[in-house]
C-alpha positions as CSV (number, residue, x, y, z in Angstrom):
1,X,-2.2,-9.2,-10.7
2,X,-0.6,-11.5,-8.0
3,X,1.8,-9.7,-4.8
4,X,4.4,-12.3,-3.5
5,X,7.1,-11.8,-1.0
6,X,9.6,-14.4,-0.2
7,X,12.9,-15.1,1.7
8,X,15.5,-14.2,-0.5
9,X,17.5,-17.8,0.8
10,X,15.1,-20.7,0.0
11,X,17.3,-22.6,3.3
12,X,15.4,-19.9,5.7
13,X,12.4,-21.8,6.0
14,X,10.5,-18.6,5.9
15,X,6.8,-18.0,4.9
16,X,5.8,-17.0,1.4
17,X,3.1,-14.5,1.0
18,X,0.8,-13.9,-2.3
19,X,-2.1,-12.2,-2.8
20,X,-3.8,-11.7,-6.0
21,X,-6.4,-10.1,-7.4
22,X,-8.0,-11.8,-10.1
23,X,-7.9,-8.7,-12.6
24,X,-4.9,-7.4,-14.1
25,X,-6.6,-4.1,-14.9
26,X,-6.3,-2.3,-11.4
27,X,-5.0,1.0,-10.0
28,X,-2.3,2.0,-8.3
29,X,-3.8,2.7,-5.4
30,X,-4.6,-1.0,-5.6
31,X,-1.6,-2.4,-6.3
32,X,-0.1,-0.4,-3.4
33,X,-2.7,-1.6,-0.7
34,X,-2.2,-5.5,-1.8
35,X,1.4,-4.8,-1.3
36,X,0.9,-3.8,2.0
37,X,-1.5,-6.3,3.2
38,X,1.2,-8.9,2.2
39,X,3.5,-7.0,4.1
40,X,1.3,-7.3,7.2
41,X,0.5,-11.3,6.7
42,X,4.5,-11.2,5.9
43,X,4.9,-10.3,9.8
44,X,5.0,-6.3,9.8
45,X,3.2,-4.6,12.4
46,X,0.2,-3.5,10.6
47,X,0.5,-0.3,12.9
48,X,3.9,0.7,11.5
49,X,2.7,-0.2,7.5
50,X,-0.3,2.0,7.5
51,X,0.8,4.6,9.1
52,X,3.6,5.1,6.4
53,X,0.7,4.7,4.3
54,X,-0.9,7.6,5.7
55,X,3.0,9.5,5.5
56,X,2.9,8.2,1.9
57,X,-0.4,9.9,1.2
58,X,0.3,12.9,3.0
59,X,3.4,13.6,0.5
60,X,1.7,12.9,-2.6
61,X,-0.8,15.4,-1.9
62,X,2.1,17.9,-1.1
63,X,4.2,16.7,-4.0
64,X,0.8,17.3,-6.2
65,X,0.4,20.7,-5.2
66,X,4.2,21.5,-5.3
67,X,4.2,20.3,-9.2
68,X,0.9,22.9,-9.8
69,X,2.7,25.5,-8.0
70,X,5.9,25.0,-10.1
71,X,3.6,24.7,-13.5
72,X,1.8,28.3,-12.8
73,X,4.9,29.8,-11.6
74,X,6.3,28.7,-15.2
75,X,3.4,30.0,-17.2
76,X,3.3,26.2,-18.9
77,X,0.0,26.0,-18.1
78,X,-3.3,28.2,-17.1
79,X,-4.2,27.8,-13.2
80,X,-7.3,25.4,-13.0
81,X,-9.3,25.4,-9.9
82,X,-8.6,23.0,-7.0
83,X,-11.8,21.0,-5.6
84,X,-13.8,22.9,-2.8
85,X,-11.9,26.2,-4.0
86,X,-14.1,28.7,-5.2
């Protein structure tokens, strides 16, 4: 899988960023994180990209629970246990 970012105008002179990884066969997660590292050598301040990685995080895990919530309240599906729950 290969990340690039590049000035939309070619006449900007800007930099082009790729990284790749030399598997096509990755997750998500690791498809999100090369996007952000190219971000990063792209000229964002690393501060401000992973901490919206850490807000992105944050609201998956609430989104998660939200959508196991909905799905018990519904009686589509039997409760299963959450990790570390007993």
């Amino acid at each position: 899988m290969k990340v690039t970012i590049e000035p939309a105008a070619r006449n900007n002179g800007g930099l082009t960023v790729s990284i790749s990884d030399p598997s096509d066969d990755i997750d998500c997660e690791h498809a999100v994180n090369m996007v952000l590292g190219a971000l990063v050598v792209w000229g964002f301040s690393p501060l401000n990209v992973f901490e919206d990685r850490d807000t992105i995080k944050a609201l998956e895990v609430e989104i998660k629970d939200l959508r196991l919530e909905i799905e018990n309240l519904s009686g589509n599906r039997t409760p299963k246990k959450q990790k570390g729950v007993k």
